[in-house]
N, C-alpha and C positions, 0 to 999 in steps of 0.2 A: 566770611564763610567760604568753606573751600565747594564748587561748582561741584566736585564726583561726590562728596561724602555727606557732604550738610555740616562738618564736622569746623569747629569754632578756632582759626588756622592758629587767632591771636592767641586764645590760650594756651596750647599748646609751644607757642615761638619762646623762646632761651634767649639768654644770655647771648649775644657773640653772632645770631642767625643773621643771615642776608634776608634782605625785602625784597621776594620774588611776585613779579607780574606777570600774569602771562594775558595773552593777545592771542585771537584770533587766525591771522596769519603772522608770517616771522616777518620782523622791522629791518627798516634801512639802518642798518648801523650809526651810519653817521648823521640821519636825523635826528637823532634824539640828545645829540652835543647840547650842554644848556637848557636842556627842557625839563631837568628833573632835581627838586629843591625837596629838604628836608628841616625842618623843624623842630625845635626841642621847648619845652615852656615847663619850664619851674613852678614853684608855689610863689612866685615874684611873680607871675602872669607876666612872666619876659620871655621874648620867643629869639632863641640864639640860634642860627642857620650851624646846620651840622656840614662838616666836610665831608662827604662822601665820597667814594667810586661807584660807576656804573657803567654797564654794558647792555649791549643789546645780544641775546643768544638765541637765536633762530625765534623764535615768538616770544621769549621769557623776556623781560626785562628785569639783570639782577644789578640791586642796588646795596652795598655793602658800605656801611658808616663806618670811618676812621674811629671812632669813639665807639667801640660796639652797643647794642642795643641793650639796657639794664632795665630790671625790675621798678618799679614804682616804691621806690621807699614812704613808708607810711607819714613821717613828719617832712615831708617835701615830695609832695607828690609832682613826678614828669608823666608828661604827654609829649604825642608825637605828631606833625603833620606833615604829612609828605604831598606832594603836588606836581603834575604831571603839566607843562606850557602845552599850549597848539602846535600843530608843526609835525609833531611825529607822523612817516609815511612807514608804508608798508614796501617791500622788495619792487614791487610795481610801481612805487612814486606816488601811491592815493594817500589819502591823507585822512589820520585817523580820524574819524568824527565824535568820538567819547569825551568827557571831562574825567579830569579825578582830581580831586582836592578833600581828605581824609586825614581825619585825627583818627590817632588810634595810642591806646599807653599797653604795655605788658602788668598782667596782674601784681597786685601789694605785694611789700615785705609787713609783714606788722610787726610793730619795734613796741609800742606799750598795752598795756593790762594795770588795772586793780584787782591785784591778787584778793580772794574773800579769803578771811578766817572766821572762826565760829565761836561763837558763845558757848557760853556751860550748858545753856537750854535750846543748842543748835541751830540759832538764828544767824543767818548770814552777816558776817561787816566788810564793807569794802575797804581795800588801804590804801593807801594816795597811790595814783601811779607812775607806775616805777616801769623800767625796761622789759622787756620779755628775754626769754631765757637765751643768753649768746651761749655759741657750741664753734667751736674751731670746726674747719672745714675737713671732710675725711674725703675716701675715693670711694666710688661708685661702682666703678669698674678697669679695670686693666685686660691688655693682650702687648705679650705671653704671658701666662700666670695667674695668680688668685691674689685676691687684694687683700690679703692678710699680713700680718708679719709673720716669717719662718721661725722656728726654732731652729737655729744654728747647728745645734746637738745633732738634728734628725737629719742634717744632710747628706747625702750620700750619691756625688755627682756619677761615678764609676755605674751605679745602679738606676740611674735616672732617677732619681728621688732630691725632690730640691726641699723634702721637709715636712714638719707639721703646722699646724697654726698654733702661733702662742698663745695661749688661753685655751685649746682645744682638749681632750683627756688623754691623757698620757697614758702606758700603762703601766696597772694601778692591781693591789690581791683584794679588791672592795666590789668586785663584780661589774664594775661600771667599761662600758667596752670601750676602746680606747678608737682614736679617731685615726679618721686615714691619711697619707700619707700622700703627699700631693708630686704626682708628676712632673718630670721635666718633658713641657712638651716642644713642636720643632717650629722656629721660624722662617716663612718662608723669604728669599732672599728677595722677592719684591715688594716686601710690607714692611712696615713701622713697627715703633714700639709706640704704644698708645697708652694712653692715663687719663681719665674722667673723673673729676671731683664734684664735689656736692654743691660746692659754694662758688663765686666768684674771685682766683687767685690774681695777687698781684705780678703782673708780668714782668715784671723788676727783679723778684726773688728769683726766679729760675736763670742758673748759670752754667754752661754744660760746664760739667767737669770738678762741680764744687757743690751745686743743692741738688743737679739732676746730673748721674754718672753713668756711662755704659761705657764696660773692661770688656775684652775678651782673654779668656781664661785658662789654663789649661784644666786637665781630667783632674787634677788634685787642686785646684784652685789657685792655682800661681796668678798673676797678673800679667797676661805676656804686653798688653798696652792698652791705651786709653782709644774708644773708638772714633773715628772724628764724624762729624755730621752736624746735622741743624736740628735746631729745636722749632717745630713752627706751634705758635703759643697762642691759645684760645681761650677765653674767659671762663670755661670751663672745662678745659680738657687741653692737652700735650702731646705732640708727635713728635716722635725722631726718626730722622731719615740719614740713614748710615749716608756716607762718600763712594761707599765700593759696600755692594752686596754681602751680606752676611755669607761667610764658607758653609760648605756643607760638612755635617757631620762636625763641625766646632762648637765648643759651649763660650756661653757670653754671661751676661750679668748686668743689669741695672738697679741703682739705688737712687729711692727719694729720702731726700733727706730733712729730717725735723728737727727737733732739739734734744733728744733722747729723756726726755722726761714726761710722760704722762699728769705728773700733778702740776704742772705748770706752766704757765705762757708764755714765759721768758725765751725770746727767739732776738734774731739776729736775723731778719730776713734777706736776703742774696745769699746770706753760707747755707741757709734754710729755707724748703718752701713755704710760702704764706698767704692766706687771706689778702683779699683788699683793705679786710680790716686791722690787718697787722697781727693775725692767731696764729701759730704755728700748723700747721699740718698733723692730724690726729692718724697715724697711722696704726693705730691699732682700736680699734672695737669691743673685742673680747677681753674680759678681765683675766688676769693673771689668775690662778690658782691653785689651790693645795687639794688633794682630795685625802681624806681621814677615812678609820672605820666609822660606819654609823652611830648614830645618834639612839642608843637601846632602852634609854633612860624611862619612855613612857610606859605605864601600864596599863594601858588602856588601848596601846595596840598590840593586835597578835602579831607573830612573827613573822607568818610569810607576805604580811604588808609594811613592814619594815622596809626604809629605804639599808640596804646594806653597807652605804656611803654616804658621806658628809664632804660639800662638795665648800670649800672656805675659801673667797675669793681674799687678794692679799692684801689689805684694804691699805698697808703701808707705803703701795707702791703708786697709790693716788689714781686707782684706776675710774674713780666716780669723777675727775673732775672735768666738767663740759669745754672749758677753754684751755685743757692742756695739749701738749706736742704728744710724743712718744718716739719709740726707736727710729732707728731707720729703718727701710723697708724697702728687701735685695729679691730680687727674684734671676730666677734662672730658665736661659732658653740654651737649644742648639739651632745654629744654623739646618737650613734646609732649601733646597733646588724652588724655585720662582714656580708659581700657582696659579692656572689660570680660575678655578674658584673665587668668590666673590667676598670678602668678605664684608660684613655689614656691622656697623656698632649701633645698635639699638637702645633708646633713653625711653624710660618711662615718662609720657604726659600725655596730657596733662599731671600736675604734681599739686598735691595739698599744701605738703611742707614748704612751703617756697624760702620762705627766711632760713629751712635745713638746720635749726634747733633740733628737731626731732621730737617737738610737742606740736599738738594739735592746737593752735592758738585759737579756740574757738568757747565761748559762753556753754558749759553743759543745759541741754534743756530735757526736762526730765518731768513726770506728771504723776499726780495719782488717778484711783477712778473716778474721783467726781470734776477730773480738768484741770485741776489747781496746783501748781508749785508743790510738789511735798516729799519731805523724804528724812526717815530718822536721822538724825546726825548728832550723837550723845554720843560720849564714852570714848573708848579707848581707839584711838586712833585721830578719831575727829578734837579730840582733848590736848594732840600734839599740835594742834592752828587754833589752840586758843591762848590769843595775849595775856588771860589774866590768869595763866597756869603756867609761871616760868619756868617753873623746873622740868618740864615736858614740851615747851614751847619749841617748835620748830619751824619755822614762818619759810626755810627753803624747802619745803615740799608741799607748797601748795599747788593745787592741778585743777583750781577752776577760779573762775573772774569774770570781766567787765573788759572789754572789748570795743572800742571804735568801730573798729574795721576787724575784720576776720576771717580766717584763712576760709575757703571753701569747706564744704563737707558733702553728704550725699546728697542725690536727687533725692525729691519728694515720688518716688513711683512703687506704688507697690508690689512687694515681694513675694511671688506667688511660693516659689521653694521653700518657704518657710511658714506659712497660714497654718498648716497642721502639725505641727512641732510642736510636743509638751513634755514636761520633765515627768510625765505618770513613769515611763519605762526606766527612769533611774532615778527613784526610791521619792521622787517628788510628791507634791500635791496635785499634779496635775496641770499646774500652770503652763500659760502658752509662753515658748521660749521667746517668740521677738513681737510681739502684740503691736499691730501696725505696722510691723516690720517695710523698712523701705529697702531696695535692692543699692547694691554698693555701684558709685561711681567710677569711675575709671583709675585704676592704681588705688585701691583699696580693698581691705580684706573688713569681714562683717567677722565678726567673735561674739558667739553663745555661753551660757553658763548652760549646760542640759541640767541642773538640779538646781533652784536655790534653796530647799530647806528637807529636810526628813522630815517623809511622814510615818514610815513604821519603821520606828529604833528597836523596836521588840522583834519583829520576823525579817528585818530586812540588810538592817546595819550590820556591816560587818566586820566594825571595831570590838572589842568587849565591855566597852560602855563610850559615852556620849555628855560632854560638859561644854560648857563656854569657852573655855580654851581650844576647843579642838572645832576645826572650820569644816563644816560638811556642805556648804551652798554657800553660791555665790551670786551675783547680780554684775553684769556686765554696764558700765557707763553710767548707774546709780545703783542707788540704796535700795529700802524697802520705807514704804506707805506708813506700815503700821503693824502692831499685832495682835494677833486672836487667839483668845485661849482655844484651846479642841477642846468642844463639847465635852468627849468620850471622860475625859483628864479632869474634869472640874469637880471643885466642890464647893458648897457655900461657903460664904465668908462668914469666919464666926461674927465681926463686925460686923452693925447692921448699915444699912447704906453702903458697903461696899462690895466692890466687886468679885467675883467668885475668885480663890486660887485653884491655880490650872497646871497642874504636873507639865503639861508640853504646849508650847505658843507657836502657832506658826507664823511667820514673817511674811506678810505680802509684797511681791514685789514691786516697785515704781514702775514707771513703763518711759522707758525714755528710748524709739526707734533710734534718731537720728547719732546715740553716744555707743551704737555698738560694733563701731570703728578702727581699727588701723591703716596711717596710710602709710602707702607704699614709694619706696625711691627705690633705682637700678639701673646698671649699666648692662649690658649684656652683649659679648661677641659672639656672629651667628655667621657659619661659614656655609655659603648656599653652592653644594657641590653636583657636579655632573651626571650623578647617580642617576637614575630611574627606574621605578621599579615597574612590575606589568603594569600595575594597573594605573601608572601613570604621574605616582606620586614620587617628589623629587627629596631626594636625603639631604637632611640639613643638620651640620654640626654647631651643636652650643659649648662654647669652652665655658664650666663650671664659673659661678661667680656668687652675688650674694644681695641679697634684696632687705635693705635698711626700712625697718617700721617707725612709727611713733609709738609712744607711750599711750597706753590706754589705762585707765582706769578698772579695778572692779574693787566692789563692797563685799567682804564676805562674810559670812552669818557663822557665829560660832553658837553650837551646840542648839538645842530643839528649847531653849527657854530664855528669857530674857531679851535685851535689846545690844548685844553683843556684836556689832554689827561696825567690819573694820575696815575703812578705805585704804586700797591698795593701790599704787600706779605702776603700772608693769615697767615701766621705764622702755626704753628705745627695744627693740628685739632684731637679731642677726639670724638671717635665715641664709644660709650655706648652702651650696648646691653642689651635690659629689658627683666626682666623676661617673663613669661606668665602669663596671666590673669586665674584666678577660677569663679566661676560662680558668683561673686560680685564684679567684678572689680577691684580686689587688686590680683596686679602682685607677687605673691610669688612663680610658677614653673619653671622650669629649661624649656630653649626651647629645642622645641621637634621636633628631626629630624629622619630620617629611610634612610637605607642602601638598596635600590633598585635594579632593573637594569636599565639600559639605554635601550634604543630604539636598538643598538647596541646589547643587553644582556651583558653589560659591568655592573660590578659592581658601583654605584653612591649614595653619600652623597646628600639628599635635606633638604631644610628649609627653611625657612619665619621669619625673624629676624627684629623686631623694634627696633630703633635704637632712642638716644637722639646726636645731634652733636651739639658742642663745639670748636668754633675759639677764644681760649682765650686771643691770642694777636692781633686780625682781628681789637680792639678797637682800642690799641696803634698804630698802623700800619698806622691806618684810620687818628688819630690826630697828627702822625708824620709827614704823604705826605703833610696833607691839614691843619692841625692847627685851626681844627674846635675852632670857640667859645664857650666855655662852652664846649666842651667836645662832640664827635658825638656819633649816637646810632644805632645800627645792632639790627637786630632779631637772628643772629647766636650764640644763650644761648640757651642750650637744645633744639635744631629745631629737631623735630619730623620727620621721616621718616621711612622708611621699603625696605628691601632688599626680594627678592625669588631669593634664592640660588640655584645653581647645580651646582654638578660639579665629575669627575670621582674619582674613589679609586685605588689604585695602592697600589702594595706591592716590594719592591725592594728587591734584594738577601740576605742582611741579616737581612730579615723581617721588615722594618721599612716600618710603611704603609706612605701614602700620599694620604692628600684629601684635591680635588679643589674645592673649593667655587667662583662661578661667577654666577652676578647678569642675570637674565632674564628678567625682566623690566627695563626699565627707568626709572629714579630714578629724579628726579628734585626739585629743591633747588630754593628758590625765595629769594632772599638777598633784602631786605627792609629795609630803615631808615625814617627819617623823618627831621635830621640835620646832613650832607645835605643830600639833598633828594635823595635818591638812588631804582633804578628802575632797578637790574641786576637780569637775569636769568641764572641757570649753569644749568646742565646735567651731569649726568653721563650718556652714552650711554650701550643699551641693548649690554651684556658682556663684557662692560668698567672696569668692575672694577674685579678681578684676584689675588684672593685667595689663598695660596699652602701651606698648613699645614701638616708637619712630624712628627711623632709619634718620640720617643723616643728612641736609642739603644737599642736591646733586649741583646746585650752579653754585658753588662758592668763590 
C-alpha cells in the first residue's frame, strides 16, 4: 500500500516497473551492495534468484530486475520475494533497524473459460475448456501523433495535415459528417518518439530501420535519410532517441511495421513488430468501410427517423479478425526548438483487461426479484449457441462462461448518482435503470439502457407501428425475468384453464448491477506547461489519443409482445479524442486542460474532451444474432459526443502522479438503424465513467 494515498501500489505495477522503496532518511550508497535478493517461484514451487540491478537514490531504493516484472499467468502462476539483509545504513553510518522479507505477484492473465451455450428451452451447458479469446497486441498511445492508421490519400504535408484515420467517414452525399483531419504537430528537439502498446512485445522484433523506421523527409515526401538513434525497448512501450536533435522547422516520419494484413497472423517477427506471443502488431482498430445511401426499405419507419446512410464495413478485408497484423502505421511530425515543459505519459490503472483481449473475462451474474438466477433465453439470437441447431449454430460468439480465476470488475459500493433513474421519461414503464446500482471502479465506464420496453405505442411511439422485428428496449449486461400481459390489453382465453391473450406483454427486466460495465485501457500525452492563469490554475496540454473498451453485452426486446429478446455484444469500442478547433473550424490544437483546485482545495485535472466513437464489430454482432438481409446498419461510425472531465491529482511516495478523469455530465448515446429498425438509448450516468491515469517511474 502506498503511505500518501492508501492506494494498492501492486495493482497498479506493469509490466517492465522498477521496485521502488523508499526510507525514511536517504541511504549510504554503498551499504546496501549485497543486501538486496529477489525471488521468482513458478507453479513448480521453485524459487530461481532473479538478476537484478539496484541502487540507492537519496532515500528511494530502486530495484530493476534484468527479466522485467510479468503478469501472473493463469496456468503457471509466479510470485515474487524480494528481501532486504541487515546492514543497510543511513548517510550518518546508523543502521537500519527495519526487516523486509515480502512476497508479492502482479495480478492474473486468465487464459481458460467454459464458454455456455444454450438449449432450445434456454438452459445453460457448459463446454469443455478451451482458451480465452487471444487478440494480437495494438497501441495504446503514441507522441507525435494519433494511433491510428493514416489514409495516405488525405495527406497533405505543405498544409500540415498528416491525414484521416482509415475506417474514419470520409466525405460522403448520405448526410453523414465526415471526420477530421488530423494535424501535423511539432516535436520538440529534446523529446523522443514514444509508442505504448497493450500487451507485452517481443524485444527481438524491433529493429531500427526494418520494423521500427524514422526518415526525415522533405515538404513533398522525398526521403533525404534514415535517422540514426537508439531504440530504448520496454516491455510495453518504445522510445527513440534521435544522435543529433530534431531541425527546427523539418518534417520527419516514423513507421511501425506489421504484416499489412488484418485477416491474418502470418508475421515474420524482426521485419515486423510482435507480441511475446509471436501475433503481429494490430495497427488498426477501425474497420474499413463503405458508406451507401440508406436503407428506405421499412415501413414502419417515417422518414425523418430514417438513418440517411448505410454505413457497410468491408468484411472482405478481415477486419473482425482478433489475431490479425494490419498496415503499417506512418505518422508525421516537424522538428521544433527544445522545451522546457514537462511532458508526462499517463497509463490507465489499474486495468481490468489485463490479458488485453478486450472481453471482460468474467462469469455474468445477473438475478431476478425473487434472488434466483433467471433470465429468458429462447429464440433468436440465443438459438445461434445452440448445438443442436446447426444450421444457426455459432459457438464463436459466445460472451458468457465458467471462469477459475477472473478478471476484476467493480467495487460492491453503492451508487448514489443513479438510485433515482427510471426509464418513466423515455416511453418506459417506469423501471429503475441500475437497481442496486454499484459505482464504477477505476478505468471503467458504467452503460444504461434509459428504456427497456414501450409502454404507450399508441400516444407515445414515434415509429408508425411496432413488431418484433423492430428493437425499442434494451437491457444492459442481461436479459429480462419474464413477461406480463397489461392488464389494459387482455382478454379471456377462449380456452378454459388458460391463460388470458394480451395485445401487449411488457418485459421485466433482470437486475444484474455488477454487468453494466465497460472497461477502459489508455495511453495519454499530457504536456504540463508554464502558463498560469489568475487564479492560479496551470494549463495543461493533452495531445488527442483514444481510449480502448471491452465488449459489453446488451439483450434487446423486439416489439411490445412476445419473448423476442436478442443478445447483442458490443464488441470492443474506440473512443477518439479530437483535437481543438482554431478560429476556422479545423481542429489542429492539443485539448486544453488546467490543474486547479477542488472545492476541497485539493489539487484537480479538468477538461471537456469531444470524442468520435466506434463499435467496429457492433455490425458483425448485429448480423450474427439476427442474420439481417442484406446486411444491417448502426449509426455507431464515428458517433459524436463529448465528455467534461474532473477528477483529483495525487502524487504517491515515489513521486508518480495520478489523475482522475470522471465525467460530470451525462453522456448519452442514441443507437439507431433502419434494418432492422432499432430504437435503443444508453447512458452513461453523471460519474459513470472513471478514469485513473499514472505517470510514469521517476527512478528508472
Amino acid at each position: 500500500m502506498d503511505g500518501q494515498t492508501g492506494l494498492d501500489k501492486t495493482a497498479m505495477a506493469k509490466p517492465g516497473d522498477p521496485i521502488v522503496l523508499n526510507f525514511n532518511r536517504p541511504l549510504d550508497r554503498e551499504s546496501v551492495r549485497g543486501k538486496v535478493s529477489l525471488m521468482l517461484t513458478d507453479n513448480n514451487n521453485t524459487a530461481v534468484p532473479q538478476d537484478i540491478d539496484y541502487y540507492a537514490d537519496g532515500a528511494a531504493l530502486v530495484i530493476k530486475p534484468k527479466e522485467p516484472l510479468r503478469y501472473s499467468p493463469e496456468t503457471n502462476p509466479t510470485s515474487y520475494r524480494l528481501q532486504l539483509a541487515s546492514g543497510i545504513k543511513d548517510l550518518r553510518g546508523e543502521d537500519w533497524s527495519g526487516s523486509f522479507d515480502e512476497e508479492f505477484l502482479l495480478p492474473h492473465t486468465i487464459e481458460k473459460w467454459m464458454a455456455f451455450d444454450y438449449s432450445s428451452d434456454g438452459n445453460e451447458l457448459a463446454r469443455t475448456q478451451s482458451d480465452t479469446q487471444l487478440r494480437s497486441p495494438f497501441i495504446l498511445g503514441l507522441y507525435p501523433g494519433f494511433p491510428c492508421v493514416l489514409d495516405e490519400s488525405t495527406l497533405n504535408l505543405a498544409s500540415l495535415i498528416s491525414g484521416r484515420c482509415k475506417g474514419g467517414i470520409y466525405p460522403n452525399d448520405y448526410g453523414k459528417a465526415e471526420n477530421d483531419l488530423m494535424p501535423i504537430i511539432e516535436l520538440p528537439a529534446n523529446r523522443p518518439i514514444i509508442v505504448a502498446f497493450s500487451q507485452d512485445m517481443d524485444p527481438s522484433s524491433f529493429h531500427l530501420g526494418t520494423s521500427f523506421i524514422v526518415e526525415h523527409i522533405t515538404e513533398n515526401g522525398d526521403v533525404l535519410n534514415s535517422v540514426p538513434g537508439d531504440l530504448e525497448i520496454k516491455p510495453r512501450s518504445v522510445y527513440f532517441h534521435p544522435h543529433t536533435p530534431w531541425k527546427k522547422g523539418d518534417f520527419y516520419r516514423y513507421t511501425l511495421v506489421s504484416n499489412g494484413q488484418l485477416s491474418s497472423s502470418d508475421t515474420n517477427c524482426g521485419e515486423t513488430l510482435c507480441s511475446l506471443s509471436g501475433l503481429p502488431l494490430q495497427t488498426q482498430l477501425l474497420a474499413n468501410i463503405q458508406i451507401q445511401e440508406g436503407n428506405f426499405s421499412n415501413p414502419s419507419v417515417p422518414d425523418h427517423l430514417l438513418l440517411p446512410y448505410k454505413i457497410v464495413p468491408q468484411t472482405h478485408l478481415g477486419y473482425d479478425e482478433a489475431t490479425g497484423g494490419g498496415p503499417n502505421l506512418v505518422q508525421y511530425f516537424i522538428g521544433a526548438p527544445p522545451t522546457s515543459n514537462v511532458l508526462q505519459m499517463l497509463t490507465t490503472s489499474p486495468i481490468s483487461d489485463i490479458n488485453g483481449n478486450l472481453v471482460s473475462d468474467r462469469q455474468r451474474i445477473y438475478r431476478g426479484e425473487d434472488g434466483e438466477r433467471k433470465e429468458l433465453r429462447q429464440g433468436l439470437g440465443w438459438n445461434r449457441l445452440d448445438p443442436n441447431n446447426p444450421f444457426f449454430y455459432k459457438p464463436e460468439i459466445a460472451f458468457d462462461g465458467i471462469y477459475e480465476l477472473e478478471e476484476p470488475g467493480p467495487k460492491m459500493i453503492s451508487d448514489p448518482n443513479t438510485e433515482s433513474l427510471t426509464d418513466s421519461d423515455n416511453l418506459g414503464w417506469g423501471y429503475m435503470m441500475d437497481p442496486d446500482g454499484v459505482k464504477p471502479s477505476p478505468n471503467s465506464a458504467k452503460v444504461l439502457s434509459s428504456r427497456f420496453d414501450v409502454a404507450n405505442p399508441d400516444a407515445d411511439w414515434p415509429y408508425l407501428s411496432i413488431n418484433n422485428t423492430m428493437y425499442a428496449g434494451a437491457n444492459v449486461g442481461c436479459g429480462y425475468q419474464n413477461i406480463q400481459g397489461v392488464d389494459s390489453t387482455c382478454q379471456d382465453n377462449p380456452f378454459p384453464g388458460l391463460p388470458p391473450i394480451c395485445a401487449q406483454e411488457r418485459a421485466v427486466p433482470s437486475i444484474c448491477p455488477t454487468e453494466k460495465f465497460t472497461y477502459l485501457s489508455s495511453v495519454l500525452f499530457a504536456e504540463v506547461t508554464s502558463e498560469v492563469s489568475e487564479d492560479g490554475s496551470i494549463k495543461v496540454n493533452i495531445f488527442p489519443g483514444h481510449v480502448v473498451t471491452t465488449s459489453f453485452l446488451t439483450v434487446v426486446r423486439g416489439g411490445i409482445k412476445g419473448t423476442t429478446m436478442v443478445p447483442t455484444p458490443s464488441g470492443y469500442q474506440v473512443m477518439r479524442m479530437r483535437y481543438t478547433e482554431d478560429g476556422s473550424n479545423n481542429r489542429i490544437y492539443p485539448i486544453e486542460a488546467e490543474i486547479g483546485k477542488s472545492p476541497e482545495g485539493t489539487p484537480q485535472l479538468s477538461a471537456s474532451v469531444d470524442l468520435y466513437l466506434d463499435a467496429p464489430l457492433l455490425w458483425r454482432n448485429i448480423q450474427n444474432t439476427q442474420g439481417t438481409l442484406g446486411g444491417p446498419d448502426h449509426n455507431f461510425f464515428s458517433y459524436e459526443t463529448s465528455f467534461s472531465l474532473t477528477g483529483g491529482v495525487k502524487f504517491l511516495e515515489d513521486g508518480r502522479m495520478i489523475a482522475e478523469q470522471i465525467n460530470q455530465n451525462e453522456v448519452n448515446f442514441s443507437l439507431r438503424g433502419n434494418q432492422p429498425a432499432t430504437f435503443i438509448d444508453l447512458i452513461i450516468p453523471k460519474e459513470g465513467s472513471f478514469l485513473q491515469y499514472i505517470s510514469q517511474p521517476i527512478k528508472e
